[in-house]
BAMI-408189 format. One record per atom (N, C-alpha, C): x, y, z. Coordinates in steps of 0.1 Angstrom, whole numbers. Example, Ala and Ser with C-alpha at 12.3 -4.5 7.8 and 13.67 -1.06 7.14 Angstrom:
# residues 2
SITE     px     py     pz
SITE    132    -57     78
SITE    123    -45     78
SITE    132    -33     78
SITE    128    -22     71
SITE    137    -11     71
SITE    129      0     79
# end
This chain:
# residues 301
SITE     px     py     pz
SITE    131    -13      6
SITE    132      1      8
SITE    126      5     22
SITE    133     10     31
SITE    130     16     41
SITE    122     30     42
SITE    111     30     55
SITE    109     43     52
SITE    113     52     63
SITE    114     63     58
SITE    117     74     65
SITE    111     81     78
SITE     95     71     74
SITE     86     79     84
SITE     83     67     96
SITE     82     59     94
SITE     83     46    105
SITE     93     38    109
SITE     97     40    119
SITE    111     36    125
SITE    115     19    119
SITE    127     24    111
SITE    133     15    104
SITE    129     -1    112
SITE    136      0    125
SITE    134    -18    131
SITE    123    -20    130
SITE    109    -13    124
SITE     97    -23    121
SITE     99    -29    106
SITE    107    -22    102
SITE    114    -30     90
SITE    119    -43     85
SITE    124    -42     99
SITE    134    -56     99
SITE    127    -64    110
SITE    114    -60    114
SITE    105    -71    121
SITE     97    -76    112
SITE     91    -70    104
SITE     89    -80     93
SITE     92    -83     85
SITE    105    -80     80
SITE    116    -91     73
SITE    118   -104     80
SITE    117   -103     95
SITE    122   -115    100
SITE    112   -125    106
SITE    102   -121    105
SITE     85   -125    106
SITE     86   -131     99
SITE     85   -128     83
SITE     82   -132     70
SITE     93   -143     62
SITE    106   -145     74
SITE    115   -154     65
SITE    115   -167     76
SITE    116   -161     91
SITE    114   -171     99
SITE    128   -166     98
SITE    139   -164     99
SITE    150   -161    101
SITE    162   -150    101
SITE    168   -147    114
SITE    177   -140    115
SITE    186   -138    104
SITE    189   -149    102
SITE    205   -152     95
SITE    201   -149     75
SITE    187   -154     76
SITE    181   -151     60
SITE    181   -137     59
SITE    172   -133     69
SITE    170   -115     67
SITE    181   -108     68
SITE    194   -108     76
SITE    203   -106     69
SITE    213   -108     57
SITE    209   -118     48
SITE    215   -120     38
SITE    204   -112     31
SITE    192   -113     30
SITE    178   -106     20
SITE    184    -92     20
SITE    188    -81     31
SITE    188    -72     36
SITE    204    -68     31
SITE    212    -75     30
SITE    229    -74     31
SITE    234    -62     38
SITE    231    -69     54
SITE    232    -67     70
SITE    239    -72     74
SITE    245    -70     86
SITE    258    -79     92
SITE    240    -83    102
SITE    242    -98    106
SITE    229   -107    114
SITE    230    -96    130
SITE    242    -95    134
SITE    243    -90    147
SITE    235    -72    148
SITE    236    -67    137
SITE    228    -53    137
SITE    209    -59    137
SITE    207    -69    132
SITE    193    -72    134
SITE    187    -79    147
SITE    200    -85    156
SITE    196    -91    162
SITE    197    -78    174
SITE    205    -70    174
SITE    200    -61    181
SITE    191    -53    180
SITE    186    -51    171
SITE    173    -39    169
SITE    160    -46    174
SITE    161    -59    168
SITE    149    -67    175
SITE    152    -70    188
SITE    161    -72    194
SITE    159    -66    211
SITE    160    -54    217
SITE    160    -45    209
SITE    159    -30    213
SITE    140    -29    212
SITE    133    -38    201
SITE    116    -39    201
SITE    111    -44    209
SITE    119    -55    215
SITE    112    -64    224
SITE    113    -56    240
SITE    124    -45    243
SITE    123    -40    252
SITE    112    -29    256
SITE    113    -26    240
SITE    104    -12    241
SITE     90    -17    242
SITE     87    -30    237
SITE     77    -36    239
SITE     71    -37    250
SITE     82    -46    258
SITE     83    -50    274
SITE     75    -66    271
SITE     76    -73    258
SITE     72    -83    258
SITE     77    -91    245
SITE     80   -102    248
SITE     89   -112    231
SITE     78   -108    224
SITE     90   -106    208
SITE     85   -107    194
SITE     87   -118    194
SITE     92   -126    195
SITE     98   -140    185
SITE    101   -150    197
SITE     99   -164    188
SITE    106   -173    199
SITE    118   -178    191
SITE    128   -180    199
SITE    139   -184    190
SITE    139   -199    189
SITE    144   -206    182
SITE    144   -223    173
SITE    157   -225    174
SITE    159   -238    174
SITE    169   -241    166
SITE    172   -241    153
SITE    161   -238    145
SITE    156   -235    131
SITE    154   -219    129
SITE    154   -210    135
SITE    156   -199    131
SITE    145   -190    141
SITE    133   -188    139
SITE    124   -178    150
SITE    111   -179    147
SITE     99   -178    156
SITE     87   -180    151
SITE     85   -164    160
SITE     72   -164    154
SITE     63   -151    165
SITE     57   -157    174
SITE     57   -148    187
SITE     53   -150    196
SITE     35   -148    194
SITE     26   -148    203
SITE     17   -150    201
SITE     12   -132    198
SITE     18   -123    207
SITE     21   -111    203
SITE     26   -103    191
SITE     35   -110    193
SITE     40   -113    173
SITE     31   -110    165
SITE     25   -122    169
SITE     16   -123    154
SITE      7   -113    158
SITE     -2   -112    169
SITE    -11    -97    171
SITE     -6    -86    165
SITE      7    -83    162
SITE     14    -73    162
SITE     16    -73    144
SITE     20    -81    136
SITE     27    -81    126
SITE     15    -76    114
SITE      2    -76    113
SITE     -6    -74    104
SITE     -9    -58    106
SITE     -4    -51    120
SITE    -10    -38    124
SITE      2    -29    115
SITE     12    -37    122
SITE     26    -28    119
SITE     30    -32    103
SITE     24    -41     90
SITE     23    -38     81
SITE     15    -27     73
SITE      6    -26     79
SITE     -4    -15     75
SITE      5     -6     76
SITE      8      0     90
SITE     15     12     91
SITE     27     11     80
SITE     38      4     76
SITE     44      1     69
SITE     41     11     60
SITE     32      2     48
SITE     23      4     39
SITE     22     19     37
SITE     10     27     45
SITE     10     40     48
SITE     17     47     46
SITE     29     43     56
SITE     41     50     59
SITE     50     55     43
SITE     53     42     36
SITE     56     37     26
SITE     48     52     15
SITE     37     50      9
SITE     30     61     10
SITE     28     76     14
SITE     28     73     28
SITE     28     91     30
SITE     45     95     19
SITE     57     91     29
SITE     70     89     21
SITE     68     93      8
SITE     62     88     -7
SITE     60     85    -17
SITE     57    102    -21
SITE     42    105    -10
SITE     36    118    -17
SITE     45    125    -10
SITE     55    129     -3
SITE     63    137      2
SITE     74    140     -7
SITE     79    130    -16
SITE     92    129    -21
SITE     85    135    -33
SITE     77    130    -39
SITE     68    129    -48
SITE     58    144    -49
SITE     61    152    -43
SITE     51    169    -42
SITE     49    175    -56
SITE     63    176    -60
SITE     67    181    -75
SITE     61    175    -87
SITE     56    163    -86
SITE     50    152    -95
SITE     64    150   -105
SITE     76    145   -101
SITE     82    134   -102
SITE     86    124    -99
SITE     88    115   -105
SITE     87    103    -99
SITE    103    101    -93
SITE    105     97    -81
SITE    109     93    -71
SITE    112     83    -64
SITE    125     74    -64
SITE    131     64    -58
SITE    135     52    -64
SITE    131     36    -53
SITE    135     29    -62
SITE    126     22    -72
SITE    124     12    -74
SITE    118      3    -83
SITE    120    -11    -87
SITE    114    -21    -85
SITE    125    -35    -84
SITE    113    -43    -94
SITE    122    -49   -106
SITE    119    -46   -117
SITE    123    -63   -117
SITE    114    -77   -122
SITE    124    -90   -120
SITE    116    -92   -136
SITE    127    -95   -144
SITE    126    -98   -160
SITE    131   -117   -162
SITE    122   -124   -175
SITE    126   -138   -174
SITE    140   -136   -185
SITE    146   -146   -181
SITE    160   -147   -191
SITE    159   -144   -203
SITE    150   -146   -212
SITE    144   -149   -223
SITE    144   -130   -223
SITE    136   -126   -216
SITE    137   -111   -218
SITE    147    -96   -212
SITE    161   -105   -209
SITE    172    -96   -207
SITE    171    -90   -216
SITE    178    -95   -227
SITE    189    -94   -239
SITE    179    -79   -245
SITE    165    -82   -247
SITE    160    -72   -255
SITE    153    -61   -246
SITE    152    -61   -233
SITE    149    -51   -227
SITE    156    -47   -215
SITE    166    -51   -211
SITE    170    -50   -199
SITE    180    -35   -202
SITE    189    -34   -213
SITE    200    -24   -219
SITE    185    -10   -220
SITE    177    -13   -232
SITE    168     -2   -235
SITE    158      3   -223
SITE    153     -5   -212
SITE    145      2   -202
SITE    150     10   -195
SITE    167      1   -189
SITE    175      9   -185
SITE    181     25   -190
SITE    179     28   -199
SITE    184     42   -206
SITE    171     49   -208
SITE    157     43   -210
SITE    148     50   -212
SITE    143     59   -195
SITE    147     48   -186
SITE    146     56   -175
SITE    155     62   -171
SITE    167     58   -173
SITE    175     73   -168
SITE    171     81   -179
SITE    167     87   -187
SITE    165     95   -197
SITE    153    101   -192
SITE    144     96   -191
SITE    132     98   -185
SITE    128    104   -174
SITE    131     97   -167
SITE    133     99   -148
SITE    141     95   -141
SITE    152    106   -142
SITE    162    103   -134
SITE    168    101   -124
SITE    154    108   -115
SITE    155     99    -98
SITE    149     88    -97
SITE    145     77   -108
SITE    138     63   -101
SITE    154     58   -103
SITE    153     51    -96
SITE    163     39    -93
SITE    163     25    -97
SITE    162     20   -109
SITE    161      5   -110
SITE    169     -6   -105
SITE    164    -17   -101
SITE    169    -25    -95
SITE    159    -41   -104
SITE    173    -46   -111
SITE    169    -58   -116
SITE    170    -71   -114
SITE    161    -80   -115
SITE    161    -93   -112
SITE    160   -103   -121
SITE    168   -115   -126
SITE    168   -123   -133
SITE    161   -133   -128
SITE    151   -142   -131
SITE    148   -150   -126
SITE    138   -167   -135
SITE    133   -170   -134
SITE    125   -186   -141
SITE    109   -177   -140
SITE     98   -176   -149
SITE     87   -174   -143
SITE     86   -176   -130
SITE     82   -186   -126
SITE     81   -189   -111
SITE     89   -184    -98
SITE    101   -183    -99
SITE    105   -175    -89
SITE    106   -164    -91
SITE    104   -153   -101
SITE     97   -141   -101
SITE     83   -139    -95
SITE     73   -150    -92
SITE     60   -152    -89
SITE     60   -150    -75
SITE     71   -163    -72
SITE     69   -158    -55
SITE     76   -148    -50
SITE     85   -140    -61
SITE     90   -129    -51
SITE     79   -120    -53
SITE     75   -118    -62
SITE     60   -109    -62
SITE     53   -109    -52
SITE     48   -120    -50
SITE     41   -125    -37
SITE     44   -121    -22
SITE     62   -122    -23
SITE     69   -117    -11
SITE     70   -105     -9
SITE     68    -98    -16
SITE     64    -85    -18
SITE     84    -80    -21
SITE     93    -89    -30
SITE    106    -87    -32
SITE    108    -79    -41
SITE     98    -80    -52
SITE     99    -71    -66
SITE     85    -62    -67
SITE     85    -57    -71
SITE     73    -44    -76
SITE     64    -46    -85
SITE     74    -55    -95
SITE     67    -58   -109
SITE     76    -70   -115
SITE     72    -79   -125
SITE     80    -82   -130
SITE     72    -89   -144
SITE     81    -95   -152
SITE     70    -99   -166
SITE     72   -118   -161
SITE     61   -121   -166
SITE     63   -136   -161
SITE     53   -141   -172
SITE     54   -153   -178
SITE     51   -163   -185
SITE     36   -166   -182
SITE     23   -161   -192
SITE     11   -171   -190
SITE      7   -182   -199
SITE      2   -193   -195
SITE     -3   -202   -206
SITE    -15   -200   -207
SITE    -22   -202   -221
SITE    -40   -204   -213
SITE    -45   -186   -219
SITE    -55   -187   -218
SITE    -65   -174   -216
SITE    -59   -166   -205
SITE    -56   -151   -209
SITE    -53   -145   -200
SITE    -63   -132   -197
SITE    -74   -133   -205
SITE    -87   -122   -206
SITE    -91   -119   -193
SITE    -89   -131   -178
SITE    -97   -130   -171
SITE    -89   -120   -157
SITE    -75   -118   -163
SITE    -67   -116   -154
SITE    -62    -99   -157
SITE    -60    -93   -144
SITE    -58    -75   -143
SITE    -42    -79   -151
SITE    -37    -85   -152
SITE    -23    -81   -158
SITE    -25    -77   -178
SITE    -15    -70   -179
SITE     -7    -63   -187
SITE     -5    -73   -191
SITE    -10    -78   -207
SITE     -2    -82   -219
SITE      6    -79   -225
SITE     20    -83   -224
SITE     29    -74   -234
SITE     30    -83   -245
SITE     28    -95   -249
SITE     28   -102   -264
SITE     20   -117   -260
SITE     18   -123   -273
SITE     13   -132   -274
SITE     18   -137   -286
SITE     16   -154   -285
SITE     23   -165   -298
SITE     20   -178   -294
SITE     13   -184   -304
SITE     10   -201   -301
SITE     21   -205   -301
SITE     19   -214   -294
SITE     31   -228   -290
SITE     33   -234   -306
SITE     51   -237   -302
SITE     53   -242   -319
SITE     61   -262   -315
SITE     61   -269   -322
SITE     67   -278   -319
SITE     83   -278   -326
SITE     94   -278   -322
SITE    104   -274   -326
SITE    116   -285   -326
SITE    119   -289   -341
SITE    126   -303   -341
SITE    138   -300   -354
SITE    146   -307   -351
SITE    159   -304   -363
SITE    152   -307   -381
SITE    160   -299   -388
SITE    157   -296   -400
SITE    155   -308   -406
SITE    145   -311   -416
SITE    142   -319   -424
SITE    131   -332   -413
SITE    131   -329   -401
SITE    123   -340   -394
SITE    109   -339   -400
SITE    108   -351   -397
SITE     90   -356   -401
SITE     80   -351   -392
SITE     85   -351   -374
SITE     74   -343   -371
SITE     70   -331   -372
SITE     80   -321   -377
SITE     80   -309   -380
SITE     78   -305   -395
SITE     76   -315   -403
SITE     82   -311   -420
SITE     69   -304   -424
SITE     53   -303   -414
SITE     44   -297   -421
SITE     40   -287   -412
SITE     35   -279   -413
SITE     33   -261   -412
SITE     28   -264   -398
SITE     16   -274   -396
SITE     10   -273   -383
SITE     12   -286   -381
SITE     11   -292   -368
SITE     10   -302   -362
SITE      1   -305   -350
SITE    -13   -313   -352
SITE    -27   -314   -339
SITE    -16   -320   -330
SITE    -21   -320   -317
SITE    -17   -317   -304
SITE    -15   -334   -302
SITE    -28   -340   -309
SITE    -22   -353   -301
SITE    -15   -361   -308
SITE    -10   -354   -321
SITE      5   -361   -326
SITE     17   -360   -319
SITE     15   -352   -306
SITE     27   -352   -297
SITE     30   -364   -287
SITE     18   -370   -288
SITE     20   -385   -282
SITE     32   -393   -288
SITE     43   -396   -277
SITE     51   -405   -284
SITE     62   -398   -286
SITE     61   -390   -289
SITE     80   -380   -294
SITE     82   -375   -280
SITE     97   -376   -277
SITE    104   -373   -271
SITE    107   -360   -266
SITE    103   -352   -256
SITE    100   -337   -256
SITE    112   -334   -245
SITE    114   -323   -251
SITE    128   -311   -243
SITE    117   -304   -236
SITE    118   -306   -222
SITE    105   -296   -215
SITE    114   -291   -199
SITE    111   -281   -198
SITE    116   -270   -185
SITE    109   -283   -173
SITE    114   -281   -160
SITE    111   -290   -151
SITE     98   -279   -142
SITE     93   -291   -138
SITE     84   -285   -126
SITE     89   -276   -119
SITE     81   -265   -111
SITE     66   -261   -113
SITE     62   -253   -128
SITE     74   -254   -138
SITE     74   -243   -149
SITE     58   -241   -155
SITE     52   -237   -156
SITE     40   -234   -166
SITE     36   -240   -177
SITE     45   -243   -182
SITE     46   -253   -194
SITE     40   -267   -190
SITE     45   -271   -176
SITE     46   -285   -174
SITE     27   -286   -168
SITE     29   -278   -163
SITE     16   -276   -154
SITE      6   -276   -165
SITE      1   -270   -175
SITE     -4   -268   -190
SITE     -4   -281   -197
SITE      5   -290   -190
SITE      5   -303   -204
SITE      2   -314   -199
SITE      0   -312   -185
SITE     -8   -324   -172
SITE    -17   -318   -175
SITE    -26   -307   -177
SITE    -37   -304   -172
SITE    -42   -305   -188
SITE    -37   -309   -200
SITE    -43   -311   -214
SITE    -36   -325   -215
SITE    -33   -332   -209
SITE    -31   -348   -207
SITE    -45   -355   -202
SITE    -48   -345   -192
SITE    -64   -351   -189
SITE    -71   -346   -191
SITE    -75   -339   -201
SITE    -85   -331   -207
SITE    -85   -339   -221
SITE    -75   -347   -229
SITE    -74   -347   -238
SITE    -70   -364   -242
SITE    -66   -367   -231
SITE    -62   -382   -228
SITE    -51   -385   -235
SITE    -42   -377   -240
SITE    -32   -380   -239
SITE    -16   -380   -235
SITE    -11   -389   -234
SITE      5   -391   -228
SITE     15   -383   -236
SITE     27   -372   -224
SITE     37   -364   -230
SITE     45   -371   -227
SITE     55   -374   -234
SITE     69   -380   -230
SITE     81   -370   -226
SITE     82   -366   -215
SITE     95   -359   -211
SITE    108   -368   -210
SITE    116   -364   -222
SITE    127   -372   -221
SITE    137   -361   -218
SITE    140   -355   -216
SITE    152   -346   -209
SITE    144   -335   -202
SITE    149   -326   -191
SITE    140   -320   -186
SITE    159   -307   -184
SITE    148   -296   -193
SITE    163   -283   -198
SITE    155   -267   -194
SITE    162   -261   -183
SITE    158   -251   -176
SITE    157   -236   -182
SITE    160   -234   -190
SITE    162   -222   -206
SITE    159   -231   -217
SITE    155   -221   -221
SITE    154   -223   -239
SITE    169   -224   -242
SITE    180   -210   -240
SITE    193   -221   -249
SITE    194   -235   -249
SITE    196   -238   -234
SITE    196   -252   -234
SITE    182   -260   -240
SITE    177   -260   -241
SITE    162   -268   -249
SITE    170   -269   -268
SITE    169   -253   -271
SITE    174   -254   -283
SITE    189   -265   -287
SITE    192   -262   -274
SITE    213   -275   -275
SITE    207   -285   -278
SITE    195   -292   -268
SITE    195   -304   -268
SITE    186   -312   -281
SITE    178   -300   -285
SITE    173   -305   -296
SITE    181   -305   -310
SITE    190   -297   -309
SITE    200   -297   -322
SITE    211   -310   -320
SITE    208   -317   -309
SITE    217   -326   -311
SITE    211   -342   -308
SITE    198   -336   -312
SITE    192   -350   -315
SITE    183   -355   -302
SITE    185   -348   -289
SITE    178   -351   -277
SITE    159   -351   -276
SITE    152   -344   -289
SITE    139   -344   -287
SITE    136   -335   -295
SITE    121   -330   -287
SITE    117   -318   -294
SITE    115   -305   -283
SITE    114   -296   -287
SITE    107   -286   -273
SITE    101   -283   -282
SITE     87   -276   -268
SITE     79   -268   -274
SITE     79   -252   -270
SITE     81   -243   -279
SITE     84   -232   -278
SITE     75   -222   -283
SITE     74   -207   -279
SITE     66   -201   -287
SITE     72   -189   -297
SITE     83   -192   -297
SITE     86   -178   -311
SITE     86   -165   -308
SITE     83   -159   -291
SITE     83   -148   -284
SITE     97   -142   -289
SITE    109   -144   -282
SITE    118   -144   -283
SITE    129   -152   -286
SITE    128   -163   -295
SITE    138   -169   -301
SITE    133   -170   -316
SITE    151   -168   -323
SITE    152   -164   -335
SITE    147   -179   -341
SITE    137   -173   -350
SITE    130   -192   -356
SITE    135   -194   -371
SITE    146   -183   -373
SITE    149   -185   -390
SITE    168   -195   -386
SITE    168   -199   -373
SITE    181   -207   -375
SITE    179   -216   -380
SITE    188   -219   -391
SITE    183   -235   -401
SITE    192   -242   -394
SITE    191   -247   -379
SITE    195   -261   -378
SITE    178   -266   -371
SITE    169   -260   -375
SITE    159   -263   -370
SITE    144   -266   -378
SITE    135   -265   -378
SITE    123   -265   -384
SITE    111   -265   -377
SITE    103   -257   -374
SITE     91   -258   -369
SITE     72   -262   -373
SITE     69   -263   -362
SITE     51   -268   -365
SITE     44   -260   -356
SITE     40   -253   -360
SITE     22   -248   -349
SITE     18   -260   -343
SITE     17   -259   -331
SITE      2   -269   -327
SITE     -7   -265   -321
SITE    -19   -276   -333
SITE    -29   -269   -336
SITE    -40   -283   -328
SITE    -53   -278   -332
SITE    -63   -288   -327
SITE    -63   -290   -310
SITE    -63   -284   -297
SITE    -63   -267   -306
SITE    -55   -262   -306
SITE    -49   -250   -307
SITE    -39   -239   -309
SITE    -38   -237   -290
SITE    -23   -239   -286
SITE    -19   -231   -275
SITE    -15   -216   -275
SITE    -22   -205   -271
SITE    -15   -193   -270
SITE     -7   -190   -260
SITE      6   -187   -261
SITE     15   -182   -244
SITE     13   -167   -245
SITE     14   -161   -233
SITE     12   -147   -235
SITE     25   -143   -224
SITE     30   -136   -223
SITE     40   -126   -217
SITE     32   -115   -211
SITE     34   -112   -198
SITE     21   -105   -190
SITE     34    -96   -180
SITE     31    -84   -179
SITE     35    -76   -165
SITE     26    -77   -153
SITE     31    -84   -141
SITE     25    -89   -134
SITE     29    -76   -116
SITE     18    -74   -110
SITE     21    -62    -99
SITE     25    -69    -90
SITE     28    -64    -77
SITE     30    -73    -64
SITE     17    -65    -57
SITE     13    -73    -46
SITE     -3    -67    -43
SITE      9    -61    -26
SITE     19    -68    -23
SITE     26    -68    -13
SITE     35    -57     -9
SITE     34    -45    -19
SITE     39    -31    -17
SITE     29    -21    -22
SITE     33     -9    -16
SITE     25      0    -27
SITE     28      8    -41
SITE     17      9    -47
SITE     22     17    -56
SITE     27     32    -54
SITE     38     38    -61
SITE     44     45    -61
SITE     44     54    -74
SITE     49     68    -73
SITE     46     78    -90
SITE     58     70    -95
SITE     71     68    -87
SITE     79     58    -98
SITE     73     48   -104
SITE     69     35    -99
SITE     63     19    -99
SITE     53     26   -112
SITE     44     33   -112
SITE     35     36   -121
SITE     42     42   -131
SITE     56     51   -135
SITE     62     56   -144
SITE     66     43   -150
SITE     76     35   -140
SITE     79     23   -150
SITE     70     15   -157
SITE     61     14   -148
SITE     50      2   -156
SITE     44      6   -167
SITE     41     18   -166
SITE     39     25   -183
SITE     47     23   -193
SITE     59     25   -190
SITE     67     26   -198
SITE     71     12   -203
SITE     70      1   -197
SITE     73    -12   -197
SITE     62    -18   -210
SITE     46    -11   -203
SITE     36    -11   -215
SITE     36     -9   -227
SITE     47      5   -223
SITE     45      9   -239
SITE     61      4   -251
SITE     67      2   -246
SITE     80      0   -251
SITE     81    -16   -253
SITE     80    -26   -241
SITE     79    -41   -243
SITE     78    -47   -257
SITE     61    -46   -259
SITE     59    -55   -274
SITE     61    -48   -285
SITE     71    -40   -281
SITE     78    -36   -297
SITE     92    -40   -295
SITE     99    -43   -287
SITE    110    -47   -283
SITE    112    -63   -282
SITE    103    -69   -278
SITE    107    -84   -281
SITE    101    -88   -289
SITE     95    -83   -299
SITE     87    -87   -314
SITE     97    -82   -323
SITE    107    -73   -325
SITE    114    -70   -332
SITE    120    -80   -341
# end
């Protein structure tokens, strides 16, 4: 989102700062490349000195550049803000909102948030993103999304995010199996079975290296499946086990059977996570309320 009060091509100087590329920031932006590569020579003139050095790889900052790119965020920022309380006078909420949800939590919130805010406030604008925990993370970071809900393992007491649910880890194996036939299963009976697990950097994986040596023992990743549908495919046809938490998948299909694991108990939690990389806005804070309040009744259903 562009602002109104600071001339747009500082916009697109740190878009192009921040990607290292022309040709990216117009795809980020859905720009023709030649409108950015003029505006950033229309800076460099006004400047009377290079932003950028160009690559064969795309563009770096100039030493100026970079003098330049931490001042002209702030102003951004500000800018971004004053904008906010301008649009914002009336105390409603106003504009857009960029909202990035994990797959797992389309289906039950993506239809109902959407109607609650047009119903609600019908000048925010949502804009949604599908994405893995992880690349929701670093678009947070990139300051691409506003908000989004992302996957924690572990204790989440210590951290400013928004719990929207919580559920221990279950071990999850076709009906009538042995490792699943009793209610709970300790953690280092998972030594040795064959595990359906999401690939690196997922949280899961990171979580079971880091209780491999805490714990001393060995996980066996024998298939490595990027969703839960697929985890649940491959364990219904005999490929292993996953380990899952019951957030959002239906646990009464009988082609299946589950175990708690316990000794100790893993809790996952589901968190609304901020970007520190924009500002808040009377929209960003409408949604995120609302996300608070509506969430863990919606994917606990």
């Amino acid at each position: 989102m562009q602002s109104s009060i600071l001339d747009p091509k500082w916009s697109l100087f740190i878009k192009v700062a921040k990607l290292g590329s022309l040709t990216q920031a117009a795809i980020a932006l859905d720009v023709p490349q030649s409108m950015i590569s003029r505006h950033i020579s229309q800076l460099e003139m006004q400047c009377g000195v290079r932003l950028f050095t160009r690559t064969g790889r795309g563009v770096t900052l100039t030493e100026f550049g970079c003098q330049l790119l931490p001042r002209v965020e702030a102003l951004a920022n500000e800018a971004d803000d004053l904008a906010d309380v301008i649009r914002t006078s009336g105390g409603i909420p106003v504009g857009e909102v960029m909202v990035g949800l994990l797959p797992s939590t389309v289906e039950p919130l993506a239809g109902k948030l959407f109607s609650l805010v047009r119903e609600q406030f019908p000048r925010v604008k949502l804009h949604f993103t599908e994405g893995t925990s992880s690349q929701l993370e670093e678009l947070l970071q990139e300051g691409r999304l506003d908000m989004a809900i992302l996957l924690r393992e572990g204790d989440v007491s210590t951290t400013e995010e928004s719990v929207l649910a919580q559920h221990s880890l279950m071990l999850v194996g076709r009906t009538r199996d042995h490792a699943t036939a009793q209610p709970t299963i300790a953690l280092e009976d998972l030594q040795g079975l064959p595990l359906v697990l999401p690939s690196r950097p997922h949280p899961l994986r990171v979580r079971l290296e880091k209780l491999s040596k805490t714990h001393n023992i060995h996980f066996d990743c024998a298939v490595e499946a990027d969703s839960i549908r697929l985890q649940w495919e491959i364990v219904a046809a005999g490929g292993g086990y996953a380990i899952l938490s019951g957030l959002f998948e239906r646990v009464d299909d009988p082609r299946f059977s589950f175990a708690k694991i316990v000794k100790p108990e893993l809790p996952r939690s589901v968190v609304l996570a901020n970007t520190l990389r924009r500002p808040h806005t009377l929209a960003t804070r409408a949604v995120q309320r609302l996300i608070e309040q509506e969430a863990p009744g919606l994917m606990l259903h």
